[in-house]
Backbone as a printed PyTorch tensor [residue, N CA C, xyz], in Angstrom:
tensor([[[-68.5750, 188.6330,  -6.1260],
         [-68.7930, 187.3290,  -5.5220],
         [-67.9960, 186.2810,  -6.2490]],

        [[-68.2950, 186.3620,  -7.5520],
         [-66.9730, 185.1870,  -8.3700],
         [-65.8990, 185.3850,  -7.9210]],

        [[-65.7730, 186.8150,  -8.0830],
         [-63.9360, 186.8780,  -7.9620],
         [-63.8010, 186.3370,  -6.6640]],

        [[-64.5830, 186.3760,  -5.5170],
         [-64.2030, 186.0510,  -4.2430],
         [-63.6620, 184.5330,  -4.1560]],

        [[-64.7230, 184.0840,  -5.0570],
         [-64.4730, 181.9440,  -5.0280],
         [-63.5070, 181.9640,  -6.0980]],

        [[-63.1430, 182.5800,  -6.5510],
         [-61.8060, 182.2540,  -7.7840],
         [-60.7530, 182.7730,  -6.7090]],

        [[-60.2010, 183.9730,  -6.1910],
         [-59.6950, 183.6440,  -5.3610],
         [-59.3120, 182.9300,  -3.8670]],

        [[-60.5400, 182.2920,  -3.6080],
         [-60.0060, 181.0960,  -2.5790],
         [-59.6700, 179.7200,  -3.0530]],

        [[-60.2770, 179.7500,  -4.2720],
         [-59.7760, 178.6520,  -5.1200],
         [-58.3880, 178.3820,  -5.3940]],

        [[-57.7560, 179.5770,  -5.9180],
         [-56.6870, 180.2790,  -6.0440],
         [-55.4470, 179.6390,  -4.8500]],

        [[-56.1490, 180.4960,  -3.8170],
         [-55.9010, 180.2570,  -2.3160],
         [-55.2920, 178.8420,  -1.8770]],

        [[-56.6740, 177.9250,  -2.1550],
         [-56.5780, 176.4060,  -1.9190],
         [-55.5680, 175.8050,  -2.6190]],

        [[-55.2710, 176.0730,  -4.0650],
         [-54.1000, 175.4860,  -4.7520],
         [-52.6050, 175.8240,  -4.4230]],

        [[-52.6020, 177.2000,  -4.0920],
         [-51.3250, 177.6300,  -3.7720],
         [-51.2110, 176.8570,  -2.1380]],

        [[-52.0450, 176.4140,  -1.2950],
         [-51.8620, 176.2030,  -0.1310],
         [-51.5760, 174.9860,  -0.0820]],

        [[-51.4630, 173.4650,  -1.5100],
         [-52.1560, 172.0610,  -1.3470],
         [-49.8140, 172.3730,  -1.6060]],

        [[-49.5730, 171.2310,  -0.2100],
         [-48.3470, 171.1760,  -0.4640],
         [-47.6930, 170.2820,  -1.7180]],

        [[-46.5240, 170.6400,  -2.1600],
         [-46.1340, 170.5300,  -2.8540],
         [-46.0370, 168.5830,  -3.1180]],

        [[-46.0360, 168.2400,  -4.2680],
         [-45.8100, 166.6740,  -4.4580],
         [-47.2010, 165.7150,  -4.2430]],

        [[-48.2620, 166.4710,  -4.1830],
         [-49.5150, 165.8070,  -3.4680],
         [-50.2560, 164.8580,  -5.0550]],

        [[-50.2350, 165.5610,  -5.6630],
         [-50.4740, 164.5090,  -7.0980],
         [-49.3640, 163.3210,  -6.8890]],

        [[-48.7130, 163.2050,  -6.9240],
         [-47.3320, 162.0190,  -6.6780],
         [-47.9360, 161.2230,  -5.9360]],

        [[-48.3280, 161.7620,  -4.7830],
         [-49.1490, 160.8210,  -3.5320],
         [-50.0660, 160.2570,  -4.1990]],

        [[-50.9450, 160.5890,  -4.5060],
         [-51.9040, 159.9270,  -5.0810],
         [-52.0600, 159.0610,  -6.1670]],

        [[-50.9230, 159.1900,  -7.0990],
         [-50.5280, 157.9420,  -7.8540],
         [-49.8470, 156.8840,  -6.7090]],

        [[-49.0570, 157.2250,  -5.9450],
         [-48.5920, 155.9320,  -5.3930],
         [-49.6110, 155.3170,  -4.6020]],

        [[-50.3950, 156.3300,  -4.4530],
         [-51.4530, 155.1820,  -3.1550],
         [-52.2400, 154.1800,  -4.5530]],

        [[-52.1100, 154.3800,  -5.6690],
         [-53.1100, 154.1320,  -6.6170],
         [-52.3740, 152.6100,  -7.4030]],

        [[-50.9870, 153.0980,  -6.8490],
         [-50.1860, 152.2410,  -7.7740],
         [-50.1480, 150.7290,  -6.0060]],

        [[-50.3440, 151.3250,  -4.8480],
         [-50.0090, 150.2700,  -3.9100],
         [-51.4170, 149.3540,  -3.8220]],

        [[-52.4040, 150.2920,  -4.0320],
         [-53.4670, 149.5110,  -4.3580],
         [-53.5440, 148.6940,  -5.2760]],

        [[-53.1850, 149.0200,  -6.2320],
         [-53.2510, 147.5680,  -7.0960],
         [-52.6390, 146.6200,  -7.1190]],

        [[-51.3680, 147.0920,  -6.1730],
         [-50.1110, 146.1250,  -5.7940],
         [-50.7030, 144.9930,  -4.9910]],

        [[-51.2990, 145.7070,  -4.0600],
         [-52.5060, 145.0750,  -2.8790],
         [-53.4070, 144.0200,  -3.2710]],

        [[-54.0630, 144.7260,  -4.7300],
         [-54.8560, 143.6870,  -4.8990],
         [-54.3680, 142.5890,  -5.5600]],

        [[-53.0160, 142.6070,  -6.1030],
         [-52.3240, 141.6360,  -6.8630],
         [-52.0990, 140.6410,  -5.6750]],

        [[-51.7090, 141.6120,  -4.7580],
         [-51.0740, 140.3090,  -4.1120],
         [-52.3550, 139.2820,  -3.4200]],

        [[-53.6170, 140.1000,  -3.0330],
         [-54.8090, 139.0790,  -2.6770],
         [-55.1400, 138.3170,  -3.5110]],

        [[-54.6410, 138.6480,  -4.8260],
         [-55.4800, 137.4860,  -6.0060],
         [-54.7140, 136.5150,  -5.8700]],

        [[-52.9270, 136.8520,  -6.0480],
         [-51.9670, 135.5860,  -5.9530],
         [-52.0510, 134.8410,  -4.5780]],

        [[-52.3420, 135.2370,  -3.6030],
         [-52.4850, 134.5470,  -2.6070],
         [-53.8400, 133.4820,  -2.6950]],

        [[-55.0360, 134.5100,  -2.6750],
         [-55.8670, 133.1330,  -3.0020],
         [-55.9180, 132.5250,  -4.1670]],

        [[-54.9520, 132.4570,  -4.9000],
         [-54.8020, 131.8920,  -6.3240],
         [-53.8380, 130.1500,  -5.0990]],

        [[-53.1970, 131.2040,  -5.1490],
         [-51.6790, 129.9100,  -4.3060],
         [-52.6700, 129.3410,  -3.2390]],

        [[-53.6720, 129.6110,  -2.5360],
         [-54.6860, 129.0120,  -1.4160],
         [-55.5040, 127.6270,  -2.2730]],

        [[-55.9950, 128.2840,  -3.2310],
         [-57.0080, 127.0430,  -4.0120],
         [-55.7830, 126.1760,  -4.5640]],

        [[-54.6370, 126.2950,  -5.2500],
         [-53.8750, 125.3160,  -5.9400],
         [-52.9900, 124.5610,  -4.5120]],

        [[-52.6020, 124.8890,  -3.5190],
         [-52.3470, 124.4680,  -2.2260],
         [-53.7920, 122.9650,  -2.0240]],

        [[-54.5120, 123.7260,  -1.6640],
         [-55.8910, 122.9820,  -1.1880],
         [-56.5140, 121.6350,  -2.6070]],

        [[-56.4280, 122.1420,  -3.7890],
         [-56.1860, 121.0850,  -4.7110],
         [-54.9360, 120.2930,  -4.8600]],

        [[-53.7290, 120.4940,  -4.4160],
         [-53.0800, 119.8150,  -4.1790],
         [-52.6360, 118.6720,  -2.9830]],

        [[-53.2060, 119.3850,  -1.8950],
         [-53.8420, 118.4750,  -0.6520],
         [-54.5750, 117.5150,  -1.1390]],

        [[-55.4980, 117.9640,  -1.4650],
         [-56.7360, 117.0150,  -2.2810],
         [-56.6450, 115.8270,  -2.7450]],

        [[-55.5600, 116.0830,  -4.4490],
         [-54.9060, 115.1410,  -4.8960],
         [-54.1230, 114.0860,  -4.3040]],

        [[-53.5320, 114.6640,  -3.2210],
         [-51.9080, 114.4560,  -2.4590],
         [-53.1430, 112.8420,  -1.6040]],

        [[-53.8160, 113.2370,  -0.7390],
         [-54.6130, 112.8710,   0.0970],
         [-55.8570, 111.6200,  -0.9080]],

        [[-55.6810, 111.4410,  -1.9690],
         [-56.0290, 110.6990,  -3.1550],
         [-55.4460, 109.7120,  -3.4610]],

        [[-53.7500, 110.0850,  -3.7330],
         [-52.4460, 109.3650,  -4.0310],
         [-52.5650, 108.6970,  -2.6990]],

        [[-52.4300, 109.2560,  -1.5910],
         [-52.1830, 108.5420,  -0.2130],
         [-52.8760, 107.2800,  -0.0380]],

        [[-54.2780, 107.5240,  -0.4960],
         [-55.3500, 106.8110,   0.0300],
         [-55.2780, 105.6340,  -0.6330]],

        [[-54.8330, 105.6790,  -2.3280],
         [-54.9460, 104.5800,  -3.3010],
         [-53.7670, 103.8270,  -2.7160]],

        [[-52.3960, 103.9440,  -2.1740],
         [-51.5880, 103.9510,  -1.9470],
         [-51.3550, 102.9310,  -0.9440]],

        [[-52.4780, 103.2630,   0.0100],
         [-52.3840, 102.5670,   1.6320],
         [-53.1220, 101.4880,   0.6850]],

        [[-53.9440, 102.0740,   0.2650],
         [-54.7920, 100.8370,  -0.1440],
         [-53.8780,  99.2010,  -1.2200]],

        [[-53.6420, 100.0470,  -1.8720],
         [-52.4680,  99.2590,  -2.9470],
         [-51.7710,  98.3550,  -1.5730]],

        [[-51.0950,  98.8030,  -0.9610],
         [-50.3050,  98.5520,  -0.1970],
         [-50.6120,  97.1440,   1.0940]],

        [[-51.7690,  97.9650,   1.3920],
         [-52.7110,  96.6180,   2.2940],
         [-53.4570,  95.5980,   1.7010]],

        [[-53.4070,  95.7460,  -0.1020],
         [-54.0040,  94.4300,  -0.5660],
         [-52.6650,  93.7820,  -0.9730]],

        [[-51.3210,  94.2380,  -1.3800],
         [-50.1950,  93.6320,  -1.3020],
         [-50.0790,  93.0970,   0.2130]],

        [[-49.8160,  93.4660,   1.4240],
         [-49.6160,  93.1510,   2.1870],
         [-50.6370,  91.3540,   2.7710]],

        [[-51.8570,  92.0480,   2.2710],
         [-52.6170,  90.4830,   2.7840],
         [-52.3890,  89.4860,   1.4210]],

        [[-52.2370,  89.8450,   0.0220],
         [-51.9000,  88.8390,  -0.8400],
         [-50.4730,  87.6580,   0.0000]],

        [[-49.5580,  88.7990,   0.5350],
         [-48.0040,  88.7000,   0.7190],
         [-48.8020,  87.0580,   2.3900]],

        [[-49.2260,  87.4940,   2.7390],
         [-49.6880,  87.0870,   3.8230],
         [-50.1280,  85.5080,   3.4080]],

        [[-51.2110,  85.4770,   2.3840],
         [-52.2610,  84.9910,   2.3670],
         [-51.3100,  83.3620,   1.6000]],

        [[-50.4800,  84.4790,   0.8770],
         [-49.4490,  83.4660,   0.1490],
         [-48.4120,  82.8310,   1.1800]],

        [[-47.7500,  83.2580,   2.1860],
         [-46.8940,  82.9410,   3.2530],
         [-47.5710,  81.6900,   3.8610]],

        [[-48.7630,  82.2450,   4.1200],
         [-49.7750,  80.6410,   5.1700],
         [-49.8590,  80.0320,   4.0510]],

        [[-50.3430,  79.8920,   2.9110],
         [-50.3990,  78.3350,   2.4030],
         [-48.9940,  78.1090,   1.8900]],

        [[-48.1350,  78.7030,   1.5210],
         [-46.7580,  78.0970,   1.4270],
         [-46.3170,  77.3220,   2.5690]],

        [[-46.6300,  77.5450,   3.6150],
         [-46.4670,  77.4800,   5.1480],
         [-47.1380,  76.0840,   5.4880]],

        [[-48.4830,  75.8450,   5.0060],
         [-49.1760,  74.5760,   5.1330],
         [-48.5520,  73.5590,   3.9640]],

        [[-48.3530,  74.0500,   2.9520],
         [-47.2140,  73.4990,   2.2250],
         [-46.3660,  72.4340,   2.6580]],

        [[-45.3840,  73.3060,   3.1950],
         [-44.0940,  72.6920,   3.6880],
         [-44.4550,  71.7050,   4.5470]],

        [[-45.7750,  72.1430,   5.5990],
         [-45.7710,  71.3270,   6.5270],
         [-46.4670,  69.9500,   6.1060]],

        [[-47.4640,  69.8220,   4.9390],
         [-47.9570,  68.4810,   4.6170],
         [-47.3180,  68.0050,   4.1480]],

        [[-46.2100,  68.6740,   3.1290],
         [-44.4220,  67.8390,   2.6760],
         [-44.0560,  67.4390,   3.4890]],

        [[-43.9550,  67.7710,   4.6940],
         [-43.2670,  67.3370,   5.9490],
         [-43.9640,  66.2300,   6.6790]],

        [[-45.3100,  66.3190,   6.7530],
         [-46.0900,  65.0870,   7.0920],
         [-45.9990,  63.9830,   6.2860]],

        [[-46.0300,  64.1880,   4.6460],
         [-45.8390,  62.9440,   3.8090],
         [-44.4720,  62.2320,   3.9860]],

        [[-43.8130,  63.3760,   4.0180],
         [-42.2200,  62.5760,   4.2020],
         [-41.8900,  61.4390,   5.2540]],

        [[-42.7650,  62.1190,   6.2170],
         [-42.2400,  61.6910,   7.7740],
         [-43.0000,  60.0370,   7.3530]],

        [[-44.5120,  60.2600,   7.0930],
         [-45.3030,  59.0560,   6.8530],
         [-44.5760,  58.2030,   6.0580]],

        [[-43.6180,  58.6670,   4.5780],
         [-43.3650,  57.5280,   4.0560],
         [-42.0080,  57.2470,   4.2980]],

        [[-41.0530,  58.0330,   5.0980],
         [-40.0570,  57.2990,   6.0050],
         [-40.3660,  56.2300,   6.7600]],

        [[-41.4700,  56.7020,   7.0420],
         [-42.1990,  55.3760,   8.6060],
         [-41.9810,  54.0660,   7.8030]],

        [[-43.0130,  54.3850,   6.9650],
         [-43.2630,  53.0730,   6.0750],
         [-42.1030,  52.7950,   5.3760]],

        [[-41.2920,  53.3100,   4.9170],
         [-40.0870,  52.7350,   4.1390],
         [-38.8590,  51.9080,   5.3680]],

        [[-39.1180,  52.0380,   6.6330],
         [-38.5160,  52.0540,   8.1690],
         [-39.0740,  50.1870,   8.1970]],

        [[-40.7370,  50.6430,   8.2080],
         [-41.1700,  49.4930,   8.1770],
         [-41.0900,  48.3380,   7.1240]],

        [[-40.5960,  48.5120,   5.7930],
         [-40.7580,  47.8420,   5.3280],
         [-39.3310,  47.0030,   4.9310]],

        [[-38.1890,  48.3070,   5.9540],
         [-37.1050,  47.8550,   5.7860],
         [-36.7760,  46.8160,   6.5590]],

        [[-37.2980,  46.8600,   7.7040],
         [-36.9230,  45.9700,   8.6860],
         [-37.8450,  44.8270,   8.2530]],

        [[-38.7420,  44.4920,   8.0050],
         [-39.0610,  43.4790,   7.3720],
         [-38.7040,  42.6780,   6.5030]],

        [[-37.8620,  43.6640,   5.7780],
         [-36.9310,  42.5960,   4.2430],
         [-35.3240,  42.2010,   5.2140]],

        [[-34.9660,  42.8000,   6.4890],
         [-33.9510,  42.3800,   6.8350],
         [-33.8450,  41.1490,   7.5010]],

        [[-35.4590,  41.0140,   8.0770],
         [-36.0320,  39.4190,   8.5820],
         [-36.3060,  38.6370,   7.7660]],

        [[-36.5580,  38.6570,   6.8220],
         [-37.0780,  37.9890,   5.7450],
         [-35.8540,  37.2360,   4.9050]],

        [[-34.0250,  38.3070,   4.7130],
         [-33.1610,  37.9490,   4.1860],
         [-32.3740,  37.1720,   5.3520]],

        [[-32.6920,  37.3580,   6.7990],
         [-31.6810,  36.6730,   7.7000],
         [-32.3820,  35.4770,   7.6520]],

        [[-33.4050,  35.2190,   7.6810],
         [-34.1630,  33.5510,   7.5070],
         [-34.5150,  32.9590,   6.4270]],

        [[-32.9070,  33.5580,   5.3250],
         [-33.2790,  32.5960,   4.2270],
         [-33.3290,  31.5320,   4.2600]],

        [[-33.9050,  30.2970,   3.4550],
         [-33.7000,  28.9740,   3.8540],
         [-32.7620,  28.5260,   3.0270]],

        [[-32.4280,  27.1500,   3.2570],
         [-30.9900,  26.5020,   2.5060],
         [-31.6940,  26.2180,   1.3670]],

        [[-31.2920,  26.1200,   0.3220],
         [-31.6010,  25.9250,  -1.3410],
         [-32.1250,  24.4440,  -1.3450]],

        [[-31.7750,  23.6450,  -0.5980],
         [-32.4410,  22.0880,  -0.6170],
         [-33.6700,  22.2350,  -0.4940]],

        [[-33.8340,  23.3240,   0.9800],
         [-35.7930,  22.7450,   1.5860],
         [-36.2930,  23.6300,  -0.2940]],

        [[-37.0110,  22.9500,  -0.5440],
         [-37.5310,  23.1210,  -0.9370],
         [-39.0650,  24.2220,  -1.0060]],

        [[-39.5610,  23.3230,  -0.0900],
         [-40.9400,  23.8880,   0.8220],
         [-40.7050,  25.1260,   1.7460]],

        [[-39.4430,  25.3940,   1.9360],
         [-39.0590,  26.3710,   2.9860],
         [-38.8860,  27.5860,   1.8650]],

        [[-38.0400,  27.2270,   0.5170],
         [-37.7060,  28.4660,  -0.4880],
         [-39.1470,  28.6580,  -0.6770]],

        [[-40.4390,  28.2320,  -1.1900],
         [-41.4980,  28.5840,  -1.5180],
         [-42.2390,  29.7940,  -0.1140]],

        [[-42.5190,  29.2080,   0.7310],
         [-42.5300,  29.9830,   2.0740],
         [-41.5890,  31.6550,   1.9700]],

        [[-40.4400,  30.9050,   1.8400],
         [-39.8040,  32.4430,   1.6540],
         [-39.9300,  33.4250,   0.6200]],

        [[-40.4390,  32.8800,  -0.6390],
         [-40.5920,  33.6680,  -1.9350],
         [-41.7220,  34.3680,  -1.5060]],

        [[-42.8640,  33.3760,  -1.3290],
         [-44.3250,  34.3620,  -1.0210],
         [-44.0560,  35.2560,   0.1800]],

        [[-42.9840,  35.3380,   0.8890],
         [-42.7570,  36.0730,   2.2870],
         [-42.3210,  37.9470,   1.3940]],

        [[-41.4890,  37.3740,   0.3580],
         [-40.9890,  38.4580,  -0.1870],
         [-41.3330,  38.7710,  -1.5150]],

        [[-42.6730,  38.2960,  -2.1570],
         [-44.1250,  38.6750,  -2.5410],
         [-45.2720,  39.4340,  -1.9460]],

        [[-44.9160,  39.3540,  -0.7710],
         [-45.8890,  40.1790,   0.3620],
         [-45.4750,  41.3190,   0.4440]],

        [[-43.6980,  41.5100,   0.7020],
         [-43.2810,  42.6810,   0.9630],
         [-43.2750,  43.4300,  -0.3170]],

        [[-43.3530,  42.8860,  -1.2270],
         [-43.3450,  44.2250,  -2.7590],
         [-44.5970,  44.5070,  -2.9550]],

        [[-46.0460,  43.5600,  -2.5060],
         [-46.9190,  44.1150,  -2.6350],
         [-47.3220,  45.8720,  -1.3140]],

        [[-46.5570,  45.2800,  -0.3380],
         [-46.3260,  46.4070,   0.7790],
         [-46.0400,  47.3980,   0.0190]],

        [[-44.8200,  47.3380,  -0.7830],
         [-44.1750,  48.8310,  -1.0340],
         [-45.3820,  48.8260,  -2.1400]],

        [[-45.9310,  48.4920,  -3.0230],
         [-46.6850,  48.8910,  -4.0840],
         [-47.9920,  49.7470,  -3.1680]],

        [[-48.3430,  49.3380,  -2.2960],
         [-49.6410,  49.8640,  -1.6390],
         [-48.9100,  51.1100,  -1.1950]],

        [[-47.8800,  51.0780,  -0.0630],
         [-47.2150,  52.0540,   0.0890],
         [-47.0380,  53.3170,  -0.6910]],

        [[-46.5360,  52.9420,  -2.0350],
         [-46.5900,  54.2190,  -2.8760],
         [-48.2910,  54.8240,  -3.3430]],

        [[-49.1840,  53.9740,  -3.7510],
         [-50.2230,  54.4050,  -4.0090],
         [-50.5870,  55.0020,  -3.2800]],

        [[-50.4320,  54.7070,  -1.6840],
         [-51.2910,  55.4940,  -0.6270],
         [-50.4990,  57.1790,  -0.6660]],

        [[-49.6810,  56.9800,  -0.9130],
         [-48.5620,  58.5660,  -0.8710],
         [-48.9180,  59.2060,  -2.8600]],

        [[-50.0960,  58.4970,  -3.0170],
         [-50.3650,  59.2440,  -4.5920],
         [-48.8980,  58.9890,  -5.6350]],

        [[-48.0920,  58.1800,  -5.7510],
         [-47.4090,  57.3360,  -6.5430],
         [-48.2860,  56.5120,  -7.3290]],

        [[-47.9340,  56.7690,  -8.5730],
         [-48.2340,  55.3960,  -9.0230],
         [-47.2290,  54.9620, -10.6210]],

        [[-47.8600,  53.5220, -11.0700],
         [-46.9470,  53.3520, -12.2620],
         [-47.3220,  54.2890, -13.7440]],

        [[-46.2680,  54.6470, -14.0560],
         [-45.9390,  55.7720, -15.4070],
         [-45.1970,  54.6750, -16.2760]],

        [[-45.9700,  54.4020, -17.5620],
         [-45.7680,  53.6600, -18.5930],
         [-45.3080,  54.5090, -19.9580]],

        [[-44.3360,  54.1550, -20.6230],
         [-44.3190,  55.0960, -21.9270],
         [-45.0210,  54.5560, -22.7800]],

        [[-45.6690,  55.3020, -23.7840],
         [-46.9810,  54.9620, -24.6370],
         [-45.9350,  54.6100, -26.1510]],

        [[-45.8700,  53.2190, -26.4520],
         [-45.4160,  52.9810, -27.3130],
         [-45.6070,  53.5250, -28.9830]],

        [[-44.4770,  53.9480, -29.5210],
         [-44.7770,  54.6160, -30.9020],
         [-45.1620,  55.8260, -30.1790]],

        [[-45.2270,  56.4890, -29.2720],
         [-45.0200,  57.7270, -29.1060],
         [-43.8620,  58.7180, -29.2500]],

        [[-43.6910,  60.1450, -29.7260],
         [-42.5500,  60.6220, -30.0120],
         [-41.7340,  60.8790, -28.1970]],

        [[-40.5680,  60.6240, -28.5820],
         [-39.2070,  60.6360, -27.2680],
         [-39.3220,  61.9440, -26.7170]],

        [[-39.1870,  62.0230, -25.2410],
         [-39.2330,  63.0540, -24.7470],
         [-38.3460,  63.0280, -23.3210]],

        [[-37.0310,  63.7740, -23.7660],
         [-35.9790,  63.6460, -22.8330],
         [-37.0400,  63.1500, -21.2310]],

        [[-37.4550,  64.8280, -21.0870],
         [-38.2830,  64.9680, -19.7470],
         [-39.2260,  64.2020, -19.0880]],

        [[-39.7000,  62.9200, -20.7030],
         [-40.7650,  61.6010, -19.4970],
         [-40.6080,  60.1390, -20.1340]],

        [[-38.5430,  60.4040, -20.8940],
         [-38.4640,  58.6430, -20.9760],
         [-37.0020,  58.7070, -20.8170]],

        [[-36.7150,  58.2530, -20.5240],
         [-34.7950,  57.5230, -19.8500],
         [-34.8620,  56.8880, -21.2190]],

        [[-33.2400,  57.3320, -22.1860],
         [-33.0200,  56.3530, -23.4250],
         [-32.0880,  55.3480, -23.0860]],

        [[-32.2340,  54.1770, -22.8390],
         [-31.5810,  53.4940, -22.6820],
         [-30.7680,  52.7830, -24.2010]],

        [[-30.9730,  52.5850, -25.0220],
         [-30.6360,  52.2510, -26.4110],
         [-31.4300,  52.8180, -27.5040]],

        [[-31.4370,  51.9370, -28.4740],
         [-32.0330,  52.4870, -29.8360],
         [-32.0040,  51.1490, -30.5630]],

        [[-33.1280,  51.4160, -31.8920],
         [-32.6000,  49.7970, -32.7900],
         [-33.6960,  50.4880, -33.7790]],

        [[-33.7860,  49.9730, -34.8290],
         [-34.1130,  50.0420, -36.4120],
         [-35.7420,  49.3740, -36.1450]],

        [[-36.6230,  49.8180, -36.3430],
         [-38.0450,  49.4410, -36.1230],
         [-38.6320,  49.2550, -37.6530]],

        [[-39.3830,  47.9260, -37.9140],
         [-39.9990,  47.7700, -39.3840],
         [-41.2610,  49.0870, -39.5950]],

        [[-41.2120,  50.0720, -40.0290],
         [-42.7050,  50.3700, -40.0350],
         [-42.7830,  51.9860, -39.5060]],

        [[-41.9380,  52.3690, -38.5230],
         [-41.8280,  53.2060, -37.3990],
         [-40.4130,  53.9150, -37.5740]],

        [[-40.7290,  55.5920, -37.8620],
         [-39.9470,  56.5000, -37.9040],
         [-38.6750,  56.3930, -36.4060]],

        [[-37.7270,  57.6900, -36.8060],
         [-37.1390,  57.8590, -36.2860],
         [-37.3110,  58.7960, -34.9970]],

        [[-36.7940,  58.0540, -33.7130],
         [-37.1510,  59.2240, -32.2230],
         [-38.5900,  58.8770, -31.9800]],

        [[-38.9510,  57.5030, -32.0770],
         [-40.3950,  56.7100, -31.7070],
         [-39.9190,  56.1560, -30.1780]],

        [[-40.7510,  55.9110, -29.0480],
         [-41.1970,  54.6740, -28.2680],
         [-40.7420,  53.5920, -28.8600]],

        [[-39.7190,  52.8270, -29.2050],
         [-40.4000,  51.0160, -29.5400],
         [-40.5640,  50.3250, -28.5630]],

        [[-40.0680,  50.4080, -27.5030],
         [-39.9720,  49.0690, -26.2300],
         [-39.6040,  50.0960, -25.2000]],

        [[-40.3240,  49.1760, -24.2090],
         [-40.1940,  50.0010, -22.7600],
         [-39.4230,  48.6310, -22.0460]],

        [[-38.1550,  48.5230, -21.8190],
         [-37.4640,  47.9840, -20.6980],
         [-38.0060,  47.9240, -19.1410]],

        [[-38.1250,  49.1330, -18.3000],
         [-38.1600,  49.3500, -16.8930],
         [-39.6920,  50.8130, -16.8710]],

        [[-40.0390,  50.4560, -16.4750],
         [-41.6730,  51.2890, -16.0660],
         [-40.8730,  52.6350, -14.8240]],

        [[-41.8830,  53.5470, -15.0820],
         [-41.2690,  54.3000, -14.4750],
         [-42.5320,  55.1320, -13.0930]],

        [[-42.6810,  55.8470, -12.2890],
         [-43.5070,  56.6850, -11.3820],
         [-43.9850,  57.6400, -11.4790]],

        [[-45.0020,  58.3930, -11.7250],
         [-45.5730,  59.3910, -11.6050],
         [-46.1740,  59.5370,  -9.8290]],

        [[-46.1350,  61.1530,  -9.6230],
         [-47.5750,  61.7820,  -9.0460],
         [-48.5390,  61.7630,  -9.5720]],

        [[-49.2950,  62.5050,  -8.5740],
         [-51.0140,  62.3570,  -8.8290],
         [-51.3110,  63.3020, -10.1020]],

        [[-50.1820,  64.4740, -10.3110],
         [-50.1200,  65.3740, -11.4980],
         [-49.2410,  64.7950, -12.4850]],

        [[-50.1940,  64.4250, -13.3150],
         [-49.6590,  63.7710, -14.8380],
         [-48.1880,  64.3960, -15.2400]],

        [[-47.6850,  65.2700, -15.2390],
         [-46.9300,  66.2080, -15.8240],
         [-45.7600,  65.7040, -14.8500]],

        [[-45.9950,  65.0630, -13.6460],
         [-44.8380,  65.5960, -12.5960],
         [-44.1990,  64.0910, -12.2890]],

        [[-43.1720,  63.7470, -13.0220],
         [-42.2010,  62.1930, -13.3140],
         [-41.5700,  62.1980, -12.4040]],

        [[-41.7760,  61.0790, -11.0590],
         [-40.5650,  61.2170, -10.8380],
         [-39.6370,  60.4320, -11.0650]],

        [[-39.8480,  59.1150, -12.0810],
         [-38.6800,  58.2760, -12.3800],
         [-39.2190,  57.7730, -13.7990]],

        [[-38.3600,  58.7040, -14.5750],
         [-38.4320,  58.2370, -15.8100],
         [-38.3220,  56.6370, -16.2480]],

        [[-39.5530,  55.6690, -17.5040],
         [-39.4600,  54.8390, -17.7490],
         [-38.2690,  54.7600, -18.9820]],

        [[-37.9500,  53.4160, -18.6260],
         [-36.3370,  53.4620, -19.4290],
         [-36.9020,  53.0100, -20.9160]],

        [[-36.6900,  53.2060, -21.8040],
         [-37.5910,  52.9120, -23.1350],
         [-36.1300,  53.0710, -24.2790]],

        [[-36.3980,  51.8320, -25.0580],
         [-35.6080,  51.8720, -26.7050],
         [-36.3020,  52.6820, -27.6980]],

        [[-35.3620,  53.5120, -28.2790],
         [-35.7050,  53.9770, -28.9210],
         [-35.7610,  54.0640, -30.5480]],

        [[-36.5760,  54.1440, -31.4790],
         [-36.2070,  53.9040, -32.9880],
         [-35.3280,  54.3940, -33.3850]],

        [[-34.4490,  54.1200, -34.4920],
         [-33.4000,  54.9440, -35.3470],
         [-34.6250,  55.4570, -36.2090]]])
């Protein structure tokens, strides 16, 4: 009975064709090939999908960045915009008035009176006492007003016109001493627009 199963055993080996171990390493070796390649794939699936992720992150901060630039860009355009245009209203207003106050000094100089009347030059002086108080109201109403240099204060190209200089008893050099001609400011301290003409100390 052994010998019978030793020789079909026998049998079975001599019958298993030739190269069949070979086979079976390669199926062993494609399998793992197989599974390499499922790991790298869902390896490359999750770093794909985290990179979406991120990508879709960047995008979002992005639009966003982008649409608060866009309404800053905006927000700044309209009041630059109302800007120009109340520059444009003041201008127009104090053309008017400078229109008006021109033609008034041109009536005022065609009816000078002869140097004799007497009573007539007085009439005409207060005529053209009226009109400088005009332009004085004029500028105040347009936020002008008078800019004085503060005497014994130190010189400052940017808010005094040097008209001369002279030797002061008492008082350094590059002082205020005397203010000649007064000068204009805006309503913002800082912002001259006609420098006062001022002597200055040696």
């Amino acid at each position: 009975m052994n010998d019978e199963l030793m020789t079909s055993a026998a049998n079975a080996e001599a019958a298993r064709p030739p190269g069949l171990e070979h086979q079976t390493l390669g199926s062993s070796t494609i399998y793992r090939l197989c599974e390499e390649v499922i790991s790298l794939r869902e390896r490359n699936t999750r770093q794909h999908t985290e990179f979406d992720r991120k990508l879709s992150g960047v995008r979002d901060e992005l639009k966003g960045s982008f649409n608060s630039f866009a309404a800053d860009t905006q927000r700044a355009y309209q009041q630059l915009r109302q800007e120009i245009h109340g520059e444009k209203r003041l201008n127009m207003a104090l053309l008017n008035e400078l229109l008006e106050i021109g033609h008034d000094l041109e009536g005022i100089v065609a009816a000078r009176p002869p140097l004799d009347d007497m009573e007539a030059l007085k009439r005409w002086a207060e005529a053209v006492e009226v009109e400088s108080r005009k332009v004085q109201a004029a500028l105040l109403r347009h936020g002008l007003h008078p800019y004085d240099a503060v005497i014994s204060s130190p010189y400052n190209p940017a808010l005094h016109e040097r008209v001369g200089s002279k030797r002061v008893e008492g008082m350094g050099p590059l002082l205020v001493a005397e203010q000649r001609e007064r000068g204009y400011a805006s309503q913002q301290p800082e912002f001259v627009l006609r420098r006062p003409k001022v002597i200055v100390s040696e």
